[in-house]
N, CA, C, O and CB atoms as a CASP TS submission, in Angstrom:
PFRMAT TS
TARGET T0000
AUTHOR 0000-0000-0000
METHOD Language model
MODEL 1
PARENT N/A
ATOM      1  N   UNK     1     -13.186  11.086   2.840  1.00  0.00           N
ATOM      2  CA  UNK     1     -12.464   9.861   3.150  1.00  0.00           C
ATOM      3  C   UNK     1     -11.038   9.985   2.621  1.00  0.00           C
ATOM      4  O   UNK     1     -10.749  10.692   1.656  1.00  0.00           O
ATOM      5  CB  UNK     1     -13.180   8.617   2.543  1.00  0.00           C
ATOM      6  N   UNK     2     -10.266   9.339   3.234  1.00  0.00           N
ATOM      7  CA  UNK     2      -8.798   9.923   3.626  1.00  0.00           C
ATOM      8  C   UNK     2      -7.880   8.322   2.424  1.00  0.00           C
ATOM      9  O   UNK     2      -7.977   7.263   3.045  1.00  0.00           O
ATOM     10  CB  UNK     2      -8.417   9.882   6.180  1.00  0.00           C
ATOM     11  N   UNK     3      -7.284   8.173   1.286  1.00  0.00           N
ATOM     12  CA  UNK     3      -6.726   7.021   0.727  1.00  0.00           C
ATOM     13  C   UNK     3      -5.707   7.048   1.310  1.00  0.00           C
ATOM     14  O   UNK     3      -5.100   7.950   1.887  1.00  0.00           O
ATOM     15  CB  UNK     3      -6.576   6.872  -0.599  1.00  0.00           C
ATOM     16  N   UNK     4      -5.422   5.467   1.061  1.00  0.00           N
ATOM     17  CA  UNK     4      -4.560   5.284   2.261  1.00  0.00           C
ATOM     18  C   UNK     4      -3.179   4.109   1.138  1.00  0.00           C
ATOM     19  O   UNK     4      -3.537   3.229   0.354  1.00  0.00           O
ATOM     20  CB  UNK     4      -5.758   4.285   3.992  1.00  0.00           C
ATOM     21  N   UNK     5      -2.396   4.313   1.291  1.00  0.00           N
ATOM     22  CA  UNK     5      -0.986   4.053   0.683  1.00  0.00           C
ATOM     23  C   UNK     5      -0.132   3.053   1.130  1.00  0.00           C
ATOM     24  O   UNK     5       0.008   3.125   2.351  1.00  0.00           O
ATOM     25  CB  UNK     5      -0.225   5.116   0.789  1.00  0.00           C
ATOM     26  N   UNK     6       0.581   2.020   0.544  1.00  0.00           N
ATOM     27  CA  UNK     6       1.549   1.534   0.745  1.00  0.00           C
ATOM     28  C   UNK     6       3.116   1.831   0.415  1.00  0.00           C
ATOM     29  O   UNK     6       3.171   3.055   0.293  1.00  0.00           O
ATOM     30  CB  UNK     6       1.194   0.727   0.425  1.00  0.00           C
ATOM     31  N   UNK     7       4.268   1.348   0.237  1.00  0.00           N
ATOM     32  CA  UNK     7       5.377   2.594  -0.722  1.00  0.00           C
ATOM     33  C   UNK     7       6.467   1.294  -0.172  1.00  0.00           C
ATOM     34  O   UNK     7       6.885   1.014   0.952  1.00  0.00           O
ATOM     35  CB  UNK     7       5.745   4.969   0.067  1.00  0.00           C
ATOM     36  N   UNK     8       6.784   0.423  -2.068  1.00  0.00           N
ATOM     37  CA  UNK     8       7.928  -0.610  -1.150  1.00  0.00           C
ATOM     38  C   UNK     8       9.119   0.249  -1.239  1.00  0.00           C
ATOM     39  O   UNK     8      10.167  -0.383  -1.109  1.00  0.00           O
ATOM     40  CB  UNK     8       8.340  -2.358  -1.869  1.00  0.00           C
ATOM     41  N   UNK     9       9.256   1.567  -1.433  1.00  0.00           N
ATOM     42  CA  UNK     9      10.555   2.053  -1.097  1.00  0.00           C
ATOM     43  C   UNK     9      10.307   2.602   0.020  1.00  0.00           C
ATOM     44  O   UNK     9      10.932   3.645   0.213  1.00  0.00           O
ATOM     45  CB  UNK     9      11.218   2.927  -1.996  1.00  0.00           C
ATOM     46  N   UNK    10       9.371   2.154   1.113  1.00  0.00           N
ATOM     47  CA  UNK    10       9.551   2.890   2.416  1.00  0.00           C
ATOM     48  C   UNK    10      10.421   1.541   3.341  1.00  0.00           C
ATOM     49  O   UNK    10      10.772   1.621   4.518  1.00  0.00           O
ATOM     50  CB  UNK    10       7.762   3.474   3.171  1.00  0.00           C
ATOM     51  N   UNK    11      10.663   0.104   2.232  1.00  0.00           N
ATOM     52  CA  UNK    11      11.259  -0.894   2.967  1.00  0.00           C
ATOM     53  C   UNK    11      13.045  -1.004   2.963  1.00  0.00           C
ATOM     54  O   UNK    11      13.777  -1.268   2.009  1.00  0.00           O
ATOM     55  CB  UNK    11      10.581  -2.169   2.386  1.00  0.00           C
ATOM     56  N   UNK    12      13.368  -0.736   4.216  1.00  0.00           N
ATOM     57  CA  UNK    12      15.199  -0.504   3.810  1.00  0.00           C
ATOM     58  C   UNK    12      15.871  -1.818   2.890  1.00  0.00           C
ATOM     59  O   UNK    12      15.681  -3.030   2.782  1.00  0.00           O
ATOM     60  CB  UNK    12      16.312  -0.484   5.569  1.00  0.00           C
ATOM     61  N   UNK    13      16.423  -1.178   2.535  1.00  0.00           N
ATOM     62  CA  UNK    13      17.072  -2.756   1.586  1.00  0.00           C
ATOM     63  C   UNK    13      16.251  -2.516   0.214  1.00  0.00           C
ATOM     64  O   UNK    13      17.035  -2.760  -0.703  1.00  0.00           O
ATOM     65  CB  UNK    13      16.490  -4.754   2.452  1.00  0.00           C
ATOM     66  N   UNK    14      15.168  -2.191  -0.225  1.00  0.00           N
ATOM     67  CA  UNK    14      14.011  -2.855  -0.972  1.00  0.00           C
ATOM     68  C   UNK    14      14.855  -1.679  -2.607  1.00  0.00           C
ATOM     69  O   UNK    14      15.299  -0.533  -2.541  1.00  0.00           O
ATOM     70  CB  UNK    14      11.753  -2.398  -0.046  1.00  0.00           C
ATOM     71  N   UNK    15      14.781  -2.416  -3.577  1.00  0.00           N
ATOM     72  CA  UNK    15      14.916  -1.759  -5.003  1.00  0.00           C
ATOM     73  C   UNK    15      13.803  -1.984  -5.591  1.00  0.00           C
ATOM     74  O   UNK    15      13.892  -2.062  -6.817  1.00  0.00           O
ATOM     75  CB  UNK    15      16.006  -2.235  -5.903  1.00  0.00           C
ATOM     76  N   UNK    16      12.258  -2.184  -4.917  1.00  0.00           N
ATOM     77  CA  UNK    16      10.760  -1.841  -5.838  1.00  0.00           C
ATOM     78  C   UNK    16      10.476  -0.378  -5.643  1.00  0.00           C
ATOM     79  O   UNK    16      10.547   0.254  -4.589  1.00  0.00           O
ATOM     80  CB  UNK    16       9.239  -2.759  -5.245  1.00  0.00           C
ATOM     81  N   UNK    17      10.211  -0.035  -6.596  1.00  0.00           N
ATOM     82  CA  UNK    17       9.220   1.384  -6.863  1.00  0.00           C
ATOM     83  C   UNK    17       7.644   1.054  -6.997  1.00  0.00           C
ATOM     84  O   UNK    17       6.862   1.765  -7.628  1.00  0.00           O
ATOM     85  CB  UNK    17       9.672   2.200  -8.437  1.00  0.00           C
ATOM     86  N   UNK    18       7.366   0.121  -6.454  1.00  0.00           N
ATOM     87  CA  UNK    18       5.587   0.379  -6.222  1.00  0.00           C
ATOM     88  C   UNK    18       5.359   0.758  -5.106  1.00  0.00           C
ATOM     89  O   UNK    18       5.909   0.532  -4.028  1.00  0.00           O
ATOM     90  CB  UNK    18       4.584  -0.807  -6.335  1.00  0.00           C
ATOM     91  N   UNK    19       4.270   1.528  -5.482  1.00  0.00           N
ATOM     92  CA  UNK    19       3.389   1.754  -4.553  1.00  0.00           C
ATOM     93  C   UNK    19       2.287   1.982  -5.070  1.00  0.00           C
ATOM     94  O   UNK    19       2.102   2.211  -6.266  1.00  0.00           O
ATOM     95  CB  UNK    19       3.677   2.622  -3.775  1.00  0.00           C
ATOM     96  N   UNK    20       1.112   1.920  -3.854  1.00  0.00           N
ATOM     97  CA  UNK    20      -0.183   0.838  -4.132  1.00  0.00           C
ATOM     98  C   UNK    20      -1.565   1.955  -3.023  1.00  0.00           C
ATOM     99  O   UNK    20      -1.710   1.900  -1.801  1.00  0.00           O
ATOM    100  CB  UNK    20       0.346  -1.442  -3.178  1.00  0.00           C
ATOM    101  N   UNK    21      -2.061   2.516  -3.656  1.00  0.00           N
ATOM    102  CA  UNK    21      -3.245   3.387  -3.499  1.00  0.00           C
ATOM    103  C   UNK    21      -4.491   2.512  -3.437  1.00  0.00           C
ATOM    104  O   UNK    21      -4.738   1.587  -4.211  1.00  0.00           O
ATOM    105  CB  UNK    21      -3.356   4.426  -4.681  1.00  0.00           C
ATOM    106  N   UNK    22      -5.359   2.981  -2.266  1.00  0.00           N
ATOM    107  CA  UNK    22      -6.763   2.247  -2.309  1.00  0.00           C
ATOM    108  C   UNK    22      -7.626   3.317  -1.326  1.00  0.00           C
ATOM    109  O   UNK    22      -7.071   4.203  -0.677  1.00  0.00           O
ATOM    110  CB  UNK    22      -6.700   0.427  -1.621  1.00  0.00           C
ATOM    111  N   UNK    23      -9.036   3.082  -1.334  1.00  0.00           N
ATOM    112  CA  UNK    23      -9.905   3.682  -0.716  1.00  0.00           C
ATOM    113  C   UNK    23     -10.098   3.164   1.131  1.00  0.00           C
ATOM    114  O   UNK    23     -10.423   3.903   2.061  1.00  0.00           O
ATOM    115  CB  UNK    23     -11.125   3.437  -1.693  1.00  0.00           C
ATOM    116  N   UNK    24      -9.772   1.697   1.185  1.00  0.00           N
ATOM    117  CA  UNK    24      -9.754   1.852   2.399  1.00  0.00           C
ATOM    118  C   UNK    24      -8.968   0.333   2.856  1.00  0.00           C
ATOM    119  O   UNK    24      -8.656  -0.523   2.027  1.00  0.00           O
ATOM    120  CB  UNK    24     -11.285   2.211   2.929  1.00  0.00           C
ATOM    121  N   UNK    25      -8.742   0.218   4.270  1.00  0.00           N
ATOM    122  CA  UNK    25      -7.594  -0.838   4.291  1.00  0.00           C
ATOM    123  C   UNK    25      -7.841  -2.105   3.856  1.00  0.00           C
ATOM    124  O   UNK    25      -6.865  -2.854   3.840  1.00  0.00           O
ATOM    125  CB  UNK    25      -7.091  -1.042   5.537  1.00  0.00           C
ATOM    126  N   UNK    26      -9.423  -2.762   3.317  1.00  0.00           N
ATOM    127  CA  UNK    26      -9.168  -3.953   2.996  1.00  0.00           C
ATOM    128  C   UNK    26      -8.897  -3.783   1.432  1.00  0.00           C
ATOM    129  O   UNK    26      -7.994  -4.530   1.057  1.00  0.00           O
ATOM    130  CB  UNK    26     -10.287  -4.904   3.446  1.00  0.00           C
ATOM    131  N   UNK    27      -9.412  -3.044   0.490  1.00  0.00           N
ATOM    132  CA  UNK    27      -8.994  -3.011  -0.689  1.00  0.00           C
ATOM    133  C   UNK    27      -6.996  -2.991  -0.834  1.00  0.00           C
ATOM    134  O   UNK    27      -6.261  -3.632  -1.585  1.00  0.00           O
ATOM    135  CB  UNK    27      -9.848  -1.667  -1.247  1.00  0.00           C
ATOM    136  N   UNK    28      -6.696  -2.030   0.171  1.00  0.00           N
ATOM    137  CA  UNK    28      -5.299  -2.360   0.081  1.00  0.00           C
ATOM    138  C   UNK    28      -4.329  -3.324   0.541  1.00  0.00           C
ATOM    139  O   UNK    28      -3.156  -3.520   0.224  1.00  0.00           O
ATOM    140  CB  UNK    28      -4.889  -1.600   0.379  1.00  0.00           C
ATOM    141  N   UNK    29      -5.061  -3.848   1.321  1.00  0.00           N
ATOM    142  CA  UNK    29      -4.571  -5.017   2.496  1.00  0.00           C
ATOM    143  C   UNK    29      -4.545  -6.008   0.843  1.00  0.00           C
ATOM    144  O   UNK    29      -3.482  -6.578   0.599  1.00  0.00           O
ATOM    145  CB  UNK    29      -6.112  -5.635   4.323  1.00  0.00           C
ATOM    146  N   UNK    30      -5.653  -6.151  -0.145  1.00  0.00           N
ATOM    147  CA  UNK    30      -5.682  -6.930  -0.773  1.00  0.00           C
ATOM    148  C   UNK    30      -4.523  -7.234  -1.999  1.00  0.00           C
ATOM    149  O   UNK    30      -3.975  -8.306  -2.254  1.00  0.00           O
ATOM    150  CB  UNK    30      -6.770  -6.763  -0.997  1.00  0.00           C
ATOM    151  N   UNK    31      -4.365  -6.020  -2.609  1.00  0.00           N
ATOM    152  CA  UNK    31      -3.557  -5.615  -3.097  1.00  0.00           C
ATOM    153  C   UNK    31      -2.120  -5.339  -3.011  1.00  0.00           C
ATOM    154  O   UNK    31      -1.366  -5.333  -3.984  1.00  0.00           O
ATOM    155  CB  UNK    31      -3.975  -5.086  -3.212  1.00  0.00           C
ATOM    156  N   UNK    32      -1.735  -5.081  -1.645  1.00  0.00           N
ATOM    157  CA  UNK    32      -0.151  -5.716  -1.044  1.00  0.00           C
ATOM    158  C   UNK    32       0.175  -6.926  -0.761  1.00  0.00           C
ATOM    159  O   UNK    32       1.292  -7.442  -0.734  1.00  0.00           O
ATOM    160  CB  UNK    32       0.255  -5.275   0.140  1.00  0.00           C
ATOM    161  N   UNK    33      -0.763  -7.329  -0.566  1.00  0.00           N
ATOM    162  CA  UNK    33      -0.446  -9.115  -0.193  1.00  0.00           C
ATOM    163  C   UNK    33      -0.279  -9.872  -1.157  1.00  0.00           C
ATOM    164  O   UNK    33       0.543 -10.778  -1.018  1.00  0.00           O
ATOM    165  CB  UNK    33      -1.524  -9.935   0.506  1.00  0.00           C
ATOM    166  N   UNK    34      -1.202  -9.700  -2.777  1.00  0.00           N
ATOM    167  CA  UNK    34      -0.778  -9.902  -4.197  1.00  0.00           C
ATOM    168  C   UNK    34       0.226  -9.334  -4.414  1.00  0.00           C
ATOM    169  O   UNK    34       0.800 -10.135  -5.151  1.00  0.00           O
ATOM    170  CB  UNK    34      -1.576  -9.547  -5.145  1.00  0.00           C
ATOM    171  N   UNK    35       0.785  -8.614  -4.314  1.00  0.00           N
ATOM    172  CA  UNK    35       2.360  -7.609  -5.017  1.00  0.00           C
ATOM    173  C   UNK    35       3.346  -8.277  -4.405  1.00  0.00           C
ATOM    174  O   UNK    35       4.296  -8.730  -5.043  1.00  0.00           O
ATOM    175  CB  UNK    35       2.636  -5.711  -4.556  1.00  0.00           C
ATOM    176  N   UNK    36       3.204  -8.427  -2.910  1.00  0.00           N
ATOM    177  CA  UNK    36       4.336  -9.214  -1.823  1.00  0.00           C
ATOM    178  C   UNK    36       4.480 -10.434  -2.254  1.00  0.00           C
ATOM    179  O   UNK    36       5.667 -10.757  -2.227  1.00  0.00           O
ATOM    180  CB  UNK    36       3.932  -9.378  -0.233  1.00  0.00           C
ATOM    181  N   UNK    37       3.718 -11.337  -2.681  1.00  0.00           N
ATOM    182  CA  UNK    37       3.435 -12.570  -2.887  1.00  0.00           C
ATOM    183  C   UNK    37       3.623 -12.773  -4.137  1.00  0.00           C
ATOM    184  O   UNK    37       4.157 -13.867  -4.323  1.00  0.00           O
ATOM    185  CB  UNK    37       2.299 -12.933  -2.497  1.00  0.00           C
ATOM    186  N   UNK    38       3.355 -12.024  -5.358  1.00  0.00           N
ATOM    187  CA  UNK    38       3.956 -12.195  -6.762  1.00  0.00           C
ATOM    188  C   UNK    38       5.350 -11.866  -6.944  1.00  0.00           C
ATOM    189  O   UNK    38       6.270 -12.658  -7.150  1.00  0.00           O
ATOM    190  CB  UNK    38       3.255 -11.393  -7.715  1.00  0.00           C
ATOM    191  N   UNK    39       5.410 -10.485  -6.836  1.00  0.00           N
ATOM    192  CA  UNK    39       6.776  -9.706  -6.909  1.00  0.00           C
ATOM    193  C   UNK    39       7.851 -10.046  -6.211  1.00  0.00           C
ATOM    194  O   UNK    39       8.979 -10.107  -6.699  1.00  0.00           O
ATOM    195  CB  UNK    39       6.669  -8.478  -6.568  1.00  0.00           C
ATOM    196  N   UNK    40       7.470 -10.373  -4.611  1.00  0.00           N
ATOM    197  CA  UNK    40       8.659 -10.536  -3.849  1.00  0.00           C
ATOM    198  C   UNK    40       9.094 -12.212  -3.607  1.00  0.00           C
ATOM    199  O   UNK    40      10.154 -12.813  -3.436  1.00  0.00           O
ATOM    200  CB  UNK    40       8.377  -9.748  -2.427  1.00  0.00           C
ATOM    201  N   UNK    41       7.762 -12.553  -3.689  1.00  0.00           N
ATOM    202  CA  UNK    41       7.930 -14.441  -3.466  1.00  0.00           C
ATOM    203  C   UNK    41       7.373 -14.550  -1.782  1.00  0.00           C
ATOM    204  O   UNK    41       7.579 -15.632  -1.232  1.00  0.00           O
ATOM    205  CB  UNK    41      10.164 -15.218  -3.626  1.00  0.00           C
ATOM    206  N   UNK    42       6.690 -13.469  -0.984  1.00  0.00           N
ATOM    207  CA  UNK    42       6.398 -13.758   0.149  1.00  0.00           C
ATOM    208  C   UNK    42       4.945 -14.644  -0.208  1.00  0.00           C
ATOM    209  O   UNK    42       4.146 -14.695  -1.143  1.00  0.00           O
ATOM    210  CB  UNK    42       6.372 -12.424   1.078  1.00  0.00           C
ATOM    211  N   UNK    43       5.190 -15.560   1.656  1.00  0.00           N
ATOM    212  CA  UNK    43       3.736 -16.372   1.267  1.00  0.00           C
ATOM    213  C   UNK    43       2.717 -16.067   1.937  1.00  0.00           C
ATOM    214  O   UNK    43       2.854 -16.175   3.156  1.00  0.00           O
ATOM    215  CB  UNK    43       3.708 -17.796   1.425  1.00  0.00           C
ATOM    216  N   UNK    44       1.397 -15.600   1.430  1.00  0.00           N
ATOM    217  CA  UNK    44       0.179 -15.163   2.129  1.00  0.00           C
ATOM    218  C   UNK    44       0.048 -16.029   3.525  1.00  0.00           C
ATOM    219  O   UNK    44      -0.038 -17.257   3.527  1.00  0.00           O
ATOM    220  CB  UNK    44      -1.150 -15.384   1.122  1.00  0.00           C
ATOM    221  N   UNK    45       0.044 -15.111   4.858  1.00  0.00           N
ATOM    222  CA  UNK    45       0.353 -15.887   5.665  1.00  0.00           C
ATOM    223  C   UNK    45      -0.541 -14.589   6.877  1.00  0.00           C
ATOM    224  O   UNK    45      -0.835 -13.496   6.396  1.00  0.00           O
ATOM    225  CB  UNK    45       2.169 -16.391   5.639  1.00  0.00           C
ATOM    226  N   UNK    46      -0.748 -14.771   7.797  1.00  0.00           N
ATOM    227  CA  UNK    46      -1.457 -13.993   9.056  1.00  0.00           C
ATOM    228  C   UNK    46      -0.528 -12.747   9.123  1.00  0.00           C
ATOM    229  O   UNK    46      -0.863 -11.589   8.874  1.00  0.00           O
ATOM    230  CB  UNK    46      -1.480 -14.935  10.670  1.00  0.00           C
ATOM    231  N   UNK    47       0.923 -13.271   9.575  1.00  0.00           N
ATOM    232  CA  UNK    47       1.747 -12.403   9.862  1.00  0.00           C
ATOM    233  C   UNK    47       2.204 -11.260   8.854  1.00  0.00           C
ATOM    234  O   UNK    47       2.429 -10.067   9.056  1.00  0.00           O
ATOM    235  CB  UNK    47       2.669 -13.087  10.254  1.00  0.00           C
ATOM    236  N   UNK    48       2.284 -12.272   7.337  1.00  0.00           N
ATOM    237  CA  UNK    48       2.837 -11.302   6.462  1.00  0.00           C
ATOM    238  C   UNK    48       1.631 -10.143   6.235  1.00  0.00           C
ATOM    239  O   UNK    48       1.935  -9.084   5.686  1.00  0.00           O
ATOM    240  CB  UNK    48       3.340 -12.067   5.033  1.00  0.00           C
ATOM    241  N   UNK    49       0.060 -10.427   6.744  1.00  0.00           N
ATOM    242  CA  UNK    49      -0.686  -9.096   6.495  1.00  0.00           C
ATOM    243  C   UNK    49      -0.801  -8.686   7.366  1.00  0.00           C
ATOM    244  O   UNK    49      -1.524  -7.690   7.371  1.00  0.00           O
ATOM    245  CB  UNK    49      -1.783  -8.958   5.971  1.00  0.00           C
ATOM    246  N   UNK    50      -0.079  -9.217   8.965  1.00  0.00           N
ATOM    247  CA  UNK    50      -0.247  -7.921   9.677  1.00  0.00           C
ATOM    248  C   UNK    50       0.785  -6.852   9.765  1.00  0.00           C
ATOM    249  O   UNK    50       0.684  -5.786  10.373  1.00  0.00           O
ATOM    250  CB  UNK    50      -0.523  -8.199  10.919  1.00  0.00           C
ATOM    251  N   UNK    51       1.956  -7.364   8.956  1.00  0.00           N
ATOM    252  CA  UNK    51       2.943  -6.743   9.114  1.00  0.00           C
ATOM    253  C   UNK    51       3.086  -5.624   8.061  1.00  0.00           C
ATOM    254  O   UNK    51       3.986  -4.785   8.047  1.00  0.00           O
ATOM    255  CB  UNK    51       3.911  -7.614   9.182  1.00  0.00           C
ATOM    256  N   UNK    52       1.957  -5.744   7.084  1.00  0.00           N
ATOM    257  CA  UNK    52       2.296  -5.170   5.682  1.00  0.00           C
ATOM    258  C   UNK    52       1.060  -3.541   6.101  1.00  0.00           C
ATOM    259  O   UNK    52       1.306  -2.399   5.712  1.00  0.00           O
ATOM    260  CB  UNK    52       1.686  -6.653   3.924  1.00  0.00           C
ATOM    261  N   UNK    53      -0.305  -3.989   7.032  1.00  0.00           N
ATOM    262  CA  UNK    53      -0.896  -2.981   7.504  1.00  0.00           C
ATOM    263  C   UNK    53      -0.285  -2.315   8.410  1.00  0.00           C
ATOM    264  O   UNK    53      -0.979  -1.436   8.921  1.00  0.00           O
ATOM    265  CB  UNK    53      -1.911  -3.250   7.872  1.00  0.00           C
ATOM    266  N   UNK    54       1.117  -2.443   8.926  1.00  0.00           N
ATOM    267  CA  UNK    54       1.700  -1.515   9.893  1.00  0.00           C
ATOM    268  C   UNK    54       2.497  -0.432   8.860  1.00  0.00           C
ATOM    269  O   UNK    54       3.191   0.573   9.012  1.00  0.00           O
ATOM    270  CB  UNK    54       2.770  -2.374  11.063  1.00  0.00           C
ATOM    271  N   UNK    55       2.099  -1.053   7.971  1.00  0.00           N
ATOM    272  CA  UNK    55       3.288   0.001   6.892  1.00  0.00           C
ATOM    273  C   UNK    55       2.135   0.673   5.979  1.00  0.00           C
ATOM    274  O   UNK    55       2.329   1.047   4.822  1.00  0.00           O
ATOM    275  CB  UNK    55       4.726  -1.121   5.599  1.00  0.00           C
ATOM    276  N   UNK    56       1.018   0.762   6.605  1.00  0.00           N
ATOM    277  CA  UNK    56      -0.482   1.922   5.599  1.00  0.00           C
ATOM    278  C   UNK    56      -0.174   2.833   6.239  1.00  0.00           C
ATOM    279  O   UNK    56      -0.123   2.986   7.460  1.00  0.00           O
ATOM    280  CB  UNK    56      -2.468   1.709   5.685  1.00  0.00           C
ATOM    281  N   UNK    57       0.135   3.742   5.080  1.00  0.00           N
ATOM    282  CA  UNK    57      -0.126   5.363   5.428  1.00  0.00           C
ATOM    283  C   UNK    57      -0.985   6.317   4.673  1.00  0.00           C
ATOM    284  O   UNK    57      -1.117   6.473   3.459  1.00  0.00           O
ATOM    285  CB  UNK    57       1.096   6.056   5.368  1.00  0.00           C
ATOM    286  N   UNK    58      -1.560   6.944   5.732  1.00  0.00           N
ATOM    287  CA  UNK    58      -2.785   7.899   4.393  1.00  0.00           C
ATOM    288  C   UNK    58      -2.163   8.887   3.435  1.00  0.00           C
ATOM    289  O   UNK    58      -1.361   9.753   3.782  1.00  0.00           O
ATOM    290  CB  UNK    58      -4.056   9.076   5.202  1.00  0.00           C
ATOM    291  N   UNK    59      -2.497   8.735   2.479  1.00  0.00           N
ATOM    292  CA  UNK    59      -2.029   9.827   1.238  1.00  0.00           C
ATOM    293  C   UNK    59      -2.178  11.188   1.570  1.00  0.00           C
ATOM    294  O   UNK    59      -3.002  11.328   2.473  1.00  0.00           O
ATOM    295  CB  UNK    59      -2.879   9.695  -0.111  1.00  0.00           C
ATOM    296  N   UNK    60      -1.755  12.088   1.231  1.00  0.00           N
ATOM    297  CA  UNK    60      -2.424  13.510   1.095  1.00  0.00           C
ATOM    298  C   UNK    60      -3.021  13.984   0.445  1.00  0.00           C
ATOM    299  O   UNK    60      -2.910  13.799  -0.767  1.00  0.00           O
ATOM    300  CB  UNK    60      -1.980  14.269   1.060  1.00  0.00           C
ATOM    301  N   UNK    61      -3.836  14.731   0.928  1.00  0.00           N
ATOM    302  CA  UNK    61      -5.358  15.348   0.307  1.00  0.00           C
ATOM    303  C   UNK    61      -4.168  16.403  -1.107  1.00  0.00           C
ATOM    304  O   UNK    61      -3.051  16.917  -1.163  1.00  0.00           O
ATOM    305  CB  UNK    61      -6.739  16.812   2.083  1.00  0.00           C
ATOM    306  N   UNK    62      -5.553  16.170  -2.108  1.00  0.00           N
ATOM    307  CA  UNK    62      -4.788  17.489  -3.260  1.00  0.00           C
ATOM    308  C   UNK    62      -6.124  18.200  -3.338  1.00  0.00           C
ATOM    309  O   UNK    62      -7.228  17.667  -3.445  1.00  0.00           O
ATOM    310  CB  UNK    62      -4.048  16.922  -5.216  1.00  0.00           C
ATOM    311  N   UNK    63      -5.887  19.276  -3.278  1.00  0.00           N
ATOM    312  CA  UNK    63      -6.925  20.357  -3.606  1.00  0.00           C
ATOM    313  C   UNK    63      -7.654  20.359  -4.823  1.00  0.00           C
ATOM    314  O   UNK    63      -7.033  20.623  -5.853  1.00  0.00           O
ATOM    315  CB  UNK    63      -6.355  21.568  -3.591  1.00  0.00           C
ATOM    316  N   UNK    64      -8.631  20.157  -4.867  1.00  0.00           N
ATOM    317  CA  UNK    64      -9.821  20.336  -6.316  1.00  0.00           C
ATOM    318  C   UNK    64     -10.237  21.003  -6.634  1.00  0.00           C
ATOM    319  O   UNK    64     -11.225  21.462  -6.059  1.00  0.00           O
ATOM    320  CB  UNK    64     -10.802  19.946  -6.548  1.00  0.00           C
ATOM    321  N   UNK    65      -9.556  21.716  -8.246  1.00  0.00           N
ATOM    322  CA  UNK    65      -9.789  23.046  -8.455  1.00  0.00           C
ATOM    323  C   UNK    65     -11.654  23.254  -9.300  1.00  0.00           C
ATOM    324  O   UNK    65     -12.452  22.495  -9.849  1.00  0.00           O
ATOM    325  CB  UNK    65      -8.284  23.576  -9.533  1.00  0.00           C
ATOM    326  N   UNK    66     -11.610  24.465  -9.012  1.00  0.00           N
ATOM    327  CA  UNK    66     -13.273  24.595  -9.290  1.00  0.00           C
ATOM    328  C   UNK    66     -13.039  24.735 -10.583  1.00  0.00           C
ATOM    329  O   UNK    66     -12.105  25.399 -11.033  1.00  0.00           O
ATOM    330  CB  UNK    66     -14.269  25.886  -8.595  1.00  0.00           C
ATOM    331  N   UNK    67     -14.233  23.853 -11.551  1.00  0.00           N
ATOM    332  CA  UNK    67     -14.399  24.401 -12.737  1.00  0.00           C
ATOM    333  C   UNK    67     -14.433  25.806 -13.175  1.00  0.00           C
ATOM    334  O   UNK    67     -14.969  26.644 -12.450  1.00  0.00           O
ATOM    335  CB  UNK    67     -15.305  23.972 -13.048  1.00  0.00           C
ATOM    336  N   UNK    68     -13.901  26.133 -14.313  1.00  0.00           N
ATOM    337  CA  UNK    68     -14.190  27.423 -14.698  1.00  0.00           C
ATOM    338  C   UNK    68     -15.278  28.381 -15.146  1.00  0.00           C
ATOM    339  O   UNK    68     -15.002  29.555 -15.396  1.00  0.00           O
ATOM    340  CB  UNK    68     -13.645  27.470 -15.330  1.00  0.00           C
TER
END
């Protein structure tokens, strides 16, 4: 299973450095909409979470090294 990412420096204009890791889109859906809504002052609203899942992107895989 593939984690999937948010990044408010992927927003032009934006001076936040979070970004927000989860296992799958509702755990993160949950978790941007708290950050947007604390941090930025946006208000939990239909639009503001559909607009915030156009901006999930999956992380990249890191290789797991074998025990020794």
């Amino acid at each position: 299973m593939n984690r999937l990412y948010i990044d408010c420096r992927d927003v032009p204009g934006s001076t936040c450095s979070v970004a927000i890791t989860a296992d799958n889109k509702e755990e993160l859906l949950v978790a941007a909409v708290e950050h947007a809504v604390k941090a930025h002052g946006y208000t939990d609203t239909p639009e503001l979470r559909a607009q915030l899942q156009t901006m999930f992107k999956v992380a990249p895989t890191v290789p797991q090294r074998k025990a020794a």
